[in-house]
Gaussian input, Z-matrix of N, CA and C with variables (Angstrom, degrees):
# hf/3-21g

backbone

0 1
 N
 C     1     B1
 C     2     B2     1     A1
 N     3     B3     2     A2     1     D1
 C     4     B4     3     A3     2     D2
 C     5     B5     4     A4     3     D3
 N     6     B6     5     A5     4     D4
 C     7     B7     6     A6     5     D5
 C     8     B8     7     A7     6     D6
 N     9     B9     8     A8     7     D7
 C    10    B10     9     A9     8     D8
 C    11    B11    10    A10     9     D9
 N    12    B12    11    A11    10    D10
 C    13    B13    12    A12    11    D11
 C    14    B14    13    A13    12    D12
 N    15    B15    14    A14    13    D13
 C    16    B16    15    A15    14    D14
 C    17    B17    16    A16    15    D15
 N    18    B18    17    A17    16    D16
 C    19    B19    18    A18    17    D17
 C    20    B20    19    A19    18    D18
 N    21    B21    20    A20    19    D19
 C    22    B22    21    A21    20    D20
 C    23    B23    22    A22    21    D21
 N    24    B24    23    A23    22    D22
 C    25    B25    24    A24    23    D23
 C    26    B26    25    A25    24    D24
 N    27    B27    26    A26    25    D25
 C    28    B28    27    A27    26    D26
 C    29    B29    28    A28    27    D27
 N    30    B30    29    A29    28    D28
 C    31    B31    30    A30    29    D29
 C    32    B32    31    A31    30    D30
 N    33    B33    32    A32    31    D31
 C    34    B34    33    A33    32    D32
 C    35    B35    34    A34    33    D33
 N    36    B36    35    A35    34    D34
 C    37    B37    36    A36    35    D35
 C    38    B38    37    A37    36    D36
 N    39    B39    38    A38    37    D37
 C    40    B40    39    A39    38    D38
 C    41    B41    40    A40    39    D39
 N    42    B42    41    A41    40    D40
 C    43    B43    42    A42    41    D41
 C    44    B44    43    A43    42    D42
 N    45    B45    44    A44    43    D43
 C    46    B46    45    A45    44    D44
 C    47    B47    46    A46    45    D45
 N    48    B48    47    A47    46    D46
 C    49    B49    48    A48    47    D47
 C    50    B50    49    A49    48    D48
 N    51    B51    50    A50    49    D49
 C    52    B52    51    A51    50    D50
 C    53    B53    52    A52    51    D51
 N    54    B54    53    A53    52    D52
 C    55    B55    54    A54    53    D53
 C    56    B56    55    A55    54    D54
 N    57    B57    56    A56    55    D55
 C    58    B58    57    A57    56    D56
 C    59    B59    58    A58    57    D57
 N    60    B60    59    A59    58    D58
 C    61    B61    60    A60    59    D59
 C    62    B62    61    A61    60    D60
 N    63    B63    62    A62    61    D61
 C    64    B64    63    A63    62    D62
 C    65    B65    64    A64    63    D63
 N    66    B66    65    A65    64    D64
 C    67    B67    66    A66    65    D65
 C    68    B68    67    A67    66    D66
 N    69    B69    68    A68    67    D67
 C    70    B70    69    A69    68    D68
 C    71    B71    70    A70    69    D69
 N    72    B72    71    A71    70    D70
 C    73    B73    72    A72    71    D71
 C    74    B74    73    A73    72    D72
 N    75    B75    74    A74    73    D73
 C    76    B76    75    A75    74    D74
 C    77    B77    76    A76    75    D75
 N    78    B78    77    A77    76    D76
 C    79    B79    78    A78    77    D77
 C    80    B80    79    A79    78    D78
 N    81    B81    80    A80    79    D79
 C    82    B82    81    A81    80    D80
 C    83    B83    82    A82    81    D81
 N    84    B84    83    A83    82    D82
 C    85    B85    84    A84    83    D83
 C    86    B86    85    A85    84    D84
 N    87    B87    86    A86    85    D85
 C    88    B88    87    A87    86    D86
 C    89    B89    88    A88    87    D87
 N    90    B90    89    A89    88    D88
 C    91    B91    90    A90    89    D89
 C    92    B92    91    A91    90    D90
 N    93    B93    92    A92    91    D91
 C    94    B94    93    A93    92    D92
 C    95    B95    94    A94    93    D93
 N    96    B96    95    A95    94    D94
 C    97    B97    96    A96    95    D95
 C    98    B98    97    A97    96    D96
 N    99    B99    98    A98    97    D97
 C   100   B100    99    A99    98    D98
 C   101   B101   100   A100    99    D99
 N   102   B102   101   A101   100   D100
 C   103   B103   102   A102   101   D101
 C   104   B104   103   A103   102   D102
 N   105   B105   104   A104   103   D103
 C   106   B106   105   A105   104   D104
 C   107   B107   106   A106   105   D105
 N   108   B108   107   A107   106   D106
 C   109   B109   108   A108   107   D107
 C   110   B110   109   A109   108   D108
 N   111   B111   110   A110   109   D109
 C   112   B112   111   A111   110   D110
 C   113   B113   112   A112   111   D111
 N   114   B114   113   A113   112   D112
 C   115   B115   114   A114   113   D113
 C   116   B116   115   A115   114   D114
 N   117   B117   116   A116   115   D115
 C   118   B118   117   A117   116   D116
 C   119   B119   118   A118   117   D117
 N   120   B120   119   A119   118   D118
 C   121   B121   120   A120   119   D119
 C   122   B122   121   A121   120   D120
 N   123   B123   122   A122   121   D121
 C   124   B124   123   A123   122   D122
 C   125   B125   124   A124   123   D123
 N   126   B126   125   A125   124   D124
 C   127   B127   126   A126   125   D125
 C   128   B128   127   A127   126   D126
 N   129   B129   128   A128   127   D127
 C   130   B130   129   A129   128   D128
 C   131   B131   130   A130   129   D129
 N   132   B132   131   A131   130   D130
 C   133   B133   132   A132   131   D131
 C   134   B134   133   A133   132   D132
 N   135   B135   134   A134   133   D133
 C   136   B136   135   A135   134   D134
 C   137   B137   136   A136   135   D135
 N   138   B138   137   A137   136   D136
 C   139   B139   138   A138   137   D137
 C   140   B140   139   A139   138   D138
 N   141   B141   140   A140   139   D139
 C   142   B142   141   A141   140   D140
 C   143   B143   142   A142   141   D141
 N   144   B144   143   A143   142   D142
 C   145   B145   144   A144   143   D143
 C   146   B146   145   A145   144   D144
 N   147   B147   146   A146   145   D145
 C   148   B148   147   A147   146   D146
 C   149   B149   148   A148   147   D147
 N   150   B150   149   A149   148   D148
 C   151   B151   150   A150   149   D149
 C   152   B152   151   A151   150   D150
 N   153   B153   152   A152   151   D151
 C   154   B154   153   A153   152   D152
 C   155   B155   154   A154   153   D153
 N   156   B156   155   A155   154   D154
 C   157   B157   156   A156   155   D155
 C   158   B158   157   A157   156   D156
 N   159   B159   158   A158   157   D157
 C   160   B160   159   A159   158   D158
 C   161   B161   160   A160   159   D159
 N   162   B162   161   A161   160   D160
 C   163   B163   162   A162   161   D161
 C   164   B164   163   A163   162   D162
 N   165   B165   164   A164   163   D163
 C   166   B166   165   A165   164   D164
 C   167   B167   166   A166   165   D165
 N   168   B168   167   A167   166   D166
 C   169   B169   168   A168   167   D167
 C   170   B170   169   A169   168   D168
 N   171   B171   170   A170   169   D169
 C   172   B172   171   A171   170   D170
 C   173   B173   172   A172   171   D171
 N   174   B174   173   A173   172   D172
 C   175   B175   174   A174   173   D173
 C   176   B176   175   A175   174   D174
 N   177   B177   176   A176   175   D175
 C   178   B178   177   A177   176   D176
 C   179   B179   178   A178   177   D177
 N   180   B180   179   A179   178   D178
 C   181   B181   180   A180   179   D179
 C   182   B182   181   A181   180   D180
 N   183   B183   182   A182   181   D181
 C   184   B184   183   A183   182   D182
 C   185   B185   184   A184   183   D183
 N   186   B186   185   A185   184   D184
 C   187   B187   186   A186   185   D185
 C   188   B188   187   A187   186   D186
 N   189   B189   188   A188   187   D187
 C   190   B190   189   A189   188   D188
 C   191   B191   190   A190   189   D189
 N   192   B192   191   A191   190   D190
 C   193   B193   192   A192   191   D191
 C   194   B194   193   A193   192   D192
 N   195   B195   194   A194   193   D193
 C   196   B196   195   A195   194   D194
 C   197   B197   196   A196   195   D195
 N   198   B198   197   A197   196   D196
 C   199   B199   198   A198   197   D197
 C   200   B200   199   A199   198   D198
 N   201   B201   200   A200   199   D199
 C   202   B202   201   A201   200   D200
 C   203   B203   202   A202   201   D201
 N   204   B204   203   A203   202   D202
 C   205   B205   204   A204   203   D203
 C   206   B206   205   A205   204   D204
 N   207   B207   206   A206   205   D205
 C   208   B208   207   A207   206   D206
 C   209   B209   208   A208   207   D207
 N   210   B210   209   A209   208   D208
 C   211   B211   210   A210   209   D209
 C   212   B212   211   A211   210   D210
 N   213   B213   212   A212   211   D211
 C   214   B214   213   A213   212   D212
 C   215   B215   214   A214   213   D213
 N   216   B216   215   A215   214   D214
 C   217   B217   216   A216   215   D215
 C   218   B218   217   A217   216   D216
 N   219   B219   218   A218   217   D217
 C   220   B220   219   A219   218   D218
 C   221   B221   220   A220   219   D219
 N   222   B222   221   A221   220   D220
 C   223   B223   222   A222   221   D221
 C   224   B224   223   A223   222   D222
 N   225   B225   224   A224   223   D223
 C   226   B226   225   A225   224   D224
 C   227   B227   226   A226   225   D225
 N   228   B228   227   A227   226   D226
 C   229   B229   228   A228   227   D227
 C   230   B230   229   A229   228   D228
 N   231   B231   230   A230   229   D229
 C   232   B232   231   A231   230   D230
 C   233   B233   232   A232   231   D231
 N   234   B234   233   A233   232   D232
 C   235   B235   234   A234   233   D233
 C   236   B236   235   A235   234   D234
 N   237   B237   236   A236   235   D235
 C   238   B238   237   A237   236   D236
 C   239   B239   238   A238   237   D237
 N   240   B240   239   A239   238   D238
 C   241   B241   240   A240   239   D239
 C   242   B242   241   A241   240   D240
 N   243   B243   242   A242   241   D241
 C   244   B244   243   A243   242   D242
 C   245   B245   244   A244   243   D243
 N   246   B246   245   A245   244   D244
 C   247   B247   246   A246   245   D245
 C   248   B248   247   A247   246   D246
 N   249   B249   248   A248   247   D247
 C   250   B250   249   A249   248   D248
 C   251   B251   250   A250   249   D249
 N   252   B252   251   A251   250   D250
 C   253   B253   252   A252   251   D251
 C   254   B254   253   A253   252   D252
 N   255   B255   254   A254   253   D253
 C   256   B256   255   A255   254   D254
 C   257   B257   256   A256   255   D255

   B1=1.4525
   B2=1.5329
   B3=1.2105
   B4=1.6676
   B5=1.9170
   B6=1.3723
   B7=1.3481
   B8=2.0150
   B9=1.7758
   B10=1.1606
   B11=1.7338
   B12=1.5025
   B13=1.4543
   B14=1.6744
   B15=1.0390
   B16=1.6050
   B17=1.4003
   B18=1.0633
   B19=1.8153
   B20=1.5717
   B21=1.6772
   B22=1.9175
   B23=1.7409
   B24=1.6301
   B25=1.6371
   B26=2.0587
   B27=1.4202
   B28=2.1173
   B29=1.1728
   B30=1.5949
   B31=1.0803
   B32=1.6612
   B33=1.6456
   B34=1.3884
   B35=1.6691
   B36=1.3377
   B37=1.5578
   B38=1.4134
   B39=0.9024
   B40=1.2442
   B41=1.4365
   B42=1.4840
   B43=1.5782
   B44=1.5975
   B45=1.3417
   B46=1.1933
   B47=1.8673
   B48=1.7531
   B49=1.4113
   B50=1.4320
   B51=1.1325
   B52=1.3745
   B53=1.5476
   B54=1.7253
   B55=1.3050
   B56=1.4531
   B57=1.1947
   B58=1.2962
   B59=1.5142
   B60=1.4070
   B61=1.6229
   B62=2.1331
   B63=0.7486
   B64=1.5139
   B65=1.2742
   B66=1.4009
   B67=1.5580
   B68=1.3569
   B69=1.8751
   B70=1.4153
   B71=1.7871
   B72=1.3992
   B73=1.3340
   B74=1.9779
   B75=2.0551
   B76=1.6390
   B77=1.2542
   B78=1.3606
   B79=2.0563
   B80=1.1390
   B81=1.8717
   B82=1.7479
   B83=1.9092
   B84=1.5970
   B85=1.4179
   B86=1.1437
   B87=1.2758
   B88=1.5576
   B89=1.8569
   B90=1.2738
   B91=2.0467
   B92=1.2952
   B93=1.5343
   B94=1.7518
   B95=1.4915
   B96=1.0831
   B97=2.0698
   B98=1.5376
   B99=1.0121
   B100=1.9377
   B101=1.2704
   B102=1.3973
   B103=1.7895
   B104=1.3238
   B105=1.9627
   B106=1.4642
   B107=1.7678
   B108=1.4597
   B109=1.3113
   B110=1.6865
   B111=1.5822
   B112=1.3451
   B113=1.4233
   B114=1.1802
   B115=1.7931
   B116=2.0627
   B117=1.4383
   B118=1.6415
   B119=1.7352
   B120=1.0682
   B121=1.4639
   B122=1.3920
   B123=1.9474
   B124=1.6489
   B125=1.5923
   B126=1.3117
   B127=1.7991
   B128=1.8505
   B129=0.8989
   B130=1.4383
   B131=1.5012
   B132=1.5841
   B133=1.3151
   B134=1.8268
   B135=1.1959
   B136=1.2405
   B137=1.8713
   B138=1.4733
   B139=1.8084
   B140=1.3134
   B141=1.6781
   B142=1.3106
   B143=1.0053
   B144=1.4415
   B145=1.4888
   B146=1.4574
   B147=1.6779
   B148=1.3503
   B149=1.4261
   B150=0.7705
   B151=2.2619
   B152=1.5349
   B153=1.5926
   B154=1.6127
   B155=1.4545
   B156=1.6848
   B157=1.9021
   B158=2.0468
   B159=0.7640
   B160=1.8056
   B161=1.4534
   B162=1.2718
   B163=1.6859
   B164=1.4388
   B165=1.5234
   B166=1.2352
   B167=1.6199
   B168=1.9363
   B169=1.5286
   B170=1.2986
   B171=1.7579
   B172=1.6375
   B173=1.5927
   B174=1.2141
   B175=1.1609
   B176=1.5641
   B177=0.8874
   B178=1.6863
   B179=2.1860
   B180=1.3805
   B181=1.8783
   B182=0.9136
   B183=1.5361
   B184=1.5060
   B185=1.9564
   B186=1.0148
   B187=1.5718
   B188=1.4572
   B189=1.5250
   B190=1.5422
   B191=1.2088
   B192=1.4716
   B193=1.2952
   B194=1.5097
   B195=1.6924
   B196=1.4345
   B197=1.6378
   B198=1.4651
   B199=1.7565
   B200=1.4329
   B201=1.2610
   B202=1.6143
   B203=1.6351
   B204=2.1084
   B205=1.5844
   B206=1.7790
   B207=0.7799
   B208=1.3282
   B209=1.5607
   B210=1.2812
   B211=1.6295
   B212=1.4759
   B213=1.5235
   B214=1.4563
   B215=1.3430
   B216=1.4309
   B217=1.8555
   B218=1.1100
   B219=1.0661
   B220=2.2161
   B221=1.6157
   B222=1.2081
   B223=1.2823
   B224=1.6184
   B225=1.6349
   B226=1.0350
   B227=1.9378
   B228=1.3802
   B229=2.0820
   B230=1.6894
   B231=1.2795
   B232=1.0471
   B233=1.6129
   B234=1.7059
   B235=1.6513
   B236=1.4175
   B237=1.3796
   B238=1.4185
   B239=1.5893
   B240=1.3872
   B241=1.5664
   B242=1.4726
   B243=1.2443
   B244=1.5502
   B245=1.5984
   B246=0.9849
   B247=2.1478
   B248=1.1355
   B249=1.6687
   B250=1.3337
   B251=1.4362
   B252=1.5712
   B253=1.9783
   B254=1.9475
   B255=1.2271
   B256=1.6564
   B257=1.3308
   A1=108.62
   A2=120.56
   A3=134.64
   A4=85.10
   A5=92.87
   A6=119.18
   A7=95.12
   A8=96.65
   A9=103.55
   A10=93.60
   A11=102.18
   A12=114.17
   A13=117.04
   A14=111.55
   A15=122.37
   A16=101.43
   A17=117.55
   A18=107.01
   A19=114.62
   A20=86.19
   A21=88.61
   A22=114.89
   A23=94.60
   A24=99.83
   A25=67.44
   A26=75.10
   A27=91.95
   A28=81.86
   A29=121.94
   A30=126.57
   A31=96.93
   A32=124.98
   A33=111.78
   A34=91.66
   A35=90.11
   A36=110.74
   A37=113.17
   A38=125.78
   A39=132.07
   A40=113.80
   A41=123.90
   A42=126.34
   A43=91.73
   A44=135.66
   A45=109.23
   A46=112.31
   A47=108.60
   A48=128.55
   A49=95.09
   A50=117.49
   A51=116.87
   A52=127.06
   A53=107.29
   A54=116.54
   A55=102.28
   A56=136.74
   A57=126.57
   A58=101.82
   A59=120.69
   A60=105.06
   A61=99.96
   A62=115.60
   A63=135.20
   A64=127.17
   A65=120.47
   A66=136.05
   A67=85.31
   A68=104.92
   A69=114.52
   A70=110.44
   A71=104.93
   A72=125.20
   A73=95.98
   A74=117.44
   A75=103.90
   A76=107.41
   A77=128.69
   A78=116.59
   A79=128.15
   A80=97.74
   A81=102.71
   A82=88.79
   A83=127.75
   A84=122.07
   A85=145.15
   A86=111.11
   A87=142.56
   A88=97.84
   A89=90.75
   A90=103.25
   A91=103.90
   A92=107.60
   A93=103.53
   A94=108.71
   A95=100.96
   A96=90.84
   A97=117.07
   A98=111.40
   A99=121.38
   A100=104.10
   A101=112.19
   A102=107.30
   A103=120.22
   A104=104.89
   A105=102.75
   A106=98.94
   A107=115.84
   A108=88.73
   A109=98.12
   A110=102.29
   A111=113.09
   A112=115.40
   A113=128.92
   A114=119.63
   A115=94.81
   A116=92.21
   A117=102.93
   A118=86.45
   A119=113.20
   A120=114.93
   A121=93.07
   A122=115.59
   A123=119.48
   A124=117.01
   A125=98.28
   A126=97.84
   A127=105.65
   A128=127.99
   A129=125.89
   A130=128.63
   A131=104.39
   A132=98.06
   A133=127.62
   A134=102.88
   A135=97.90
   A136=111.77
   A137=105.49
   A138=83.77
   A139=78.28
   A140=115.54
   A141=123.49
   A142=114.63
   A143=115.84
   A144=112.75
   A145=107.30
   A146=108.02
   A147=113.89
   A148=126.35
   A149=130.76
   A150=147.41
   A151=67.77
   A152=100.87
   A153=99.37
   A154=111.66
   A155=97.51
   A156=101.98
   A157=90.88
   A158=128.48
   A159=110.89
   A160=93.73
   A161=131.29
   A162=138.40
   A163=112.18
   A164=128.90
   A165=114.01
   A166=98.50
   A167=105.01
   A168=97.55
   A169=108.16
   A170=118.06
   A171=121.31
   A172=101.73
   A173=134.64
   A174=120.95
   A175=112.64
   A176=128.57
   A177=129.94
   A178=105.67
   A179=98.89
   A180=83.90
   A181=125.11
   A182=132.09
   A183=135.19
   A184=78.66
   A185=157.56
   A186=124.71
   A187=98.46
   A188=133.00
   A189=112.05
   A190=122.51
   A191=126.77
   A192=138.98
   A193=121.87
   A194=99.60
   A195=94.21
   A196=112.46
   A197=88.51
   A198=92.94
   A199=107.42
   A200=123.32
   A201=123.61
   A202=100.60
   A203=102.17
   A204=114.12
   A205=81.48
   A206=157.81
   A207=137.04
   A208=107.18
   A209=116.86
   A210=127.78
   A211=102.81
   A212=105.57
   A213=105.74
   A214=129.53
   A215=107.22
   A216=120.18
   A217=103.53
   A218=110.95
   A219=129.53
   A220=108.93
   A221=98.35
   A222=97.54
   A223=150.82
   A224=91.81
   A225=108.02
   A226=118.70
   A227=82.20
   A228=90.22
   A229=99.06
   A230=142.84
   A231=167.20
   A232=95.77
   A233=96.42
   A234=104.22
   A235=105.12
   A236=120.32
   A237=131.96
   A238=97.99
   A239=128.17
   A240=130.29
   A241=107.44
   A242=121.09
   A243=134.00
   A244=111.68
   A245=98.59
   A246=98.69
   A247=99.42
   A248=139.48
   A249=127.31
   A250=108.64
   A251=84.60
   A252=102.23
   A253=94.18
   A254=100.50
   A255=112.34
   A256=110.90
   D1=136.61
   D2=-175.53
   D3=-54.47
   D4=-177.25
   D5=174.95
   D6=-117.67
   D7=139.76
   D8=-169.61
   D9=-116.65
   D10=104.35
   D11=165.06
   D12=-46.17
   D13=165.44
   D14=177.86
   D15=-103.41
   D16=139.12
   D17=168.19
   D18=-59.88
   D19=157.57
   D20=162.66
   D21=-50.58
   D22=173.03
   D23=176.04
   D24=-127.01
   D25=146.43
   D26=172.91
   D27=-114.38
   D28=141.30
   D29=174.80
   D30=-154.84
   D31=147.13
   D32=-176.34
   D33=-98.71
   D34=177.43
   D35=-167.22
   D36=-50.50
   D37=-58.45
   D38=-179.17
   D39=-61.79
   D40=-26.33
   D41=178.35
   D42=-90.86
   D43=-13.26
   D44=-177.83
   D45=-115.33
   D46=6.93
   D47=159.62
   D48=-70.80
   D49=-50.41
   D50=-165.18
   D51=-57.14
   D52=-39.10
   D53=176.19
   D54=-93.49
   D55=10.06
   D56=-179.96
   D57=-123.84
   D58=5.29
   D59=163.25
   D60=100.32
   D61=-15.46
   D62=-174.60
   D63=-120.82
   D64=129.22
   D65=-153.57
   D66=-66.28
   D67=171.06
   D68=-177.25
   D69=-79.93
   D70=-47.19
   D71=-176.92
   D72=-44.14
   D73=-44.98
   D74=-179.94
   D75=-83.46
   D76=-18.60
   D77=148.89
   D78=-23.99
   D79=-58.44
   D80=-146.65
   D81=-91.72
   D82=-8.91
   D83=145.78
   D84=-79.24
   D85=17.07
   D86=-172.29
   D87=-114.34
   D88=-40.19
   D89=174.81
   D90=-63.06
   D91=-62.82
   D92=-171.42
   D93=-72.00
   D94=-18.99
   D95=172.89
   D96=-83.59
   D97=9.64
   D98=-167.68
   D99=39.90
   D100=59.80
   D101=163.20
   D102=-118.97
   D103=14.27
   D104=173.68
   D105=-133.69
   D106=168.57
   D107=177.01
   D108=-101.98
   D109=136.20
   D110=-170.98
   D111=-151.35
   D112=157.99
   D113=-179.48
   D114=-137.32
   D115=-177.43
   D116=-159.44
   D117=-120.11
   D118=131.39
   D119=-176.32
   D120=-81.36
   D121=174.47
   D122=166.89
   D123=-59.02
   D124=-20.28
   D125=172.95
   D126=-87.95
   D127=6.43
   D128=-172.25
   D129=88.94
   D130=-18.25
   D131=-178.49
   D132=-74.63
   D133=167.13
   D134=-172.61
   D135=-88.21
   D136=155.47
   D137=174.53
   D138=-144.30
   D139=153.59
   D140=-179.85
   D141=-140.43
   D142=146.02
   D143=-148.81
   D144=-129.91
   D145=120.81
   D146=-177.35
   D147=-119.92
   D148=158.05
   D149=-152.75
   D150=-74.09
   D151=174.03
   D152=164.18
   D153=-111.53
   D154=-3.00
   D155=171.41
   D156=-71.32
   D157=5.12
   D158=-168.31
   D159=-117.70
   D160=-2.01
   D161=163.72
   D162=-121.44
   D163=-5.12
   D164=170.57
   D165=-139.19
   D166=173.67
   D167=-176.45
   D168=-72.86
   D169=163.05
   D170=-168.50
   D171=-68.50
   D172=-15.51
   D173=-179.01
   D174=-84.79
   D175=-40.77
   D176=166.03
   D177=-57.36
   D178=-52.03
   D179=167.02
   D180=-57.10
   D181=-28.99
   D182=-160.20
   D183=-104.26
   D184=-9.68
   D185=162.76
   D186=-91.96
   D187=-24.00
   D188=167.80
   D189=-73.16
   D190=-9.00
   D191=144.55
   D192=-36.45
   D193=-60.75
   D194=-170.07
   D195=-103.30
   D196=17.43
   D197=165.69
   D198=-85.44
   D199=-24.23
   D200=-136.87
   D201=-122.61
   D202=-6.50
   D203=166.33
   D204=-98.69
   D205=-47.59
   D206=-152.49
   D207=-77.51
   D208=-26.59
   D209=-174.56
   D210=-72.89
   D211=-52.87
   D212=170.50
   D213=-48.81
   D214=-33.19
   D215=-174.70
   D216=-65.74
   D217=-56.14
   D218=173.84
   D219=-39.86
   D220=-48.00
   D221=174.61
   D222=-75.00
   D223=-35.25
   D224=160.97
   D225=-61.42
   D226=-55.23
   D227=176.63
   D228=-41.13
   D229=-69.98
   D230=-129.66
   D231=-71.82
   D232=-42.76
   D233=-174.07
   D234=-77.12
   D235=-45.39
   D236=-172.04
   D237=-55.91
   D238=-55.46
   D239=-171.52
   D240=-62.44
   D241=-38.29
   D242=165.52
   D243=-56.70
   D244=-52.86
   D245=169.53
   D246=-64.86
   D247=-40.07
   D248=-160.88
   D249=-49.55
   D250=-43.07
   D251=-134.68
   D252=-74.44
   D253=-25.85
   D254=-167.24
   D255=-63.87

């Protein structure tokens, strides 16, 4: 079975200076240098997007990990019994 990523967290610069120890203003220069992965909304702002192991401790990411592979398993079965039945 693949590995089931967690979604991004969008967070703007300053909410994600904040959880990383660093002002918003050295975020949103980390944006224009492409050293984070981040995009520019239609209004210009920046939003940057982080794992949720890189905003929370690795042991809480790795059980939303294996919450979000077990949700997937459920689901898939669920689809397969649904093709059966058809």
């Amino acid at each position: 079975m693949r590995e089931i990523r967690a979604p991004f967290i969008e967070l703007t610069t300053a909410e994600a200076g904040k959880l990383l120890g660093i002002s918003g203003q050295a975020m949103r220069r980390r944006c224009e240098q492409g050293l984070v992965d981040c995009y520019r909304t239609e209004g210009g702002q920046w939003r940057v997007k982080l794992r949720p192991e890189e905003v929370m401790p690795r042991e809480e990411a790795e059980a939303l990990r294996r919450e979000n592979a077990d949700l997937r398993a459920r689901l898939d079965a669920a689809v397969r019994v649904l093709s059966s039945a058809g």
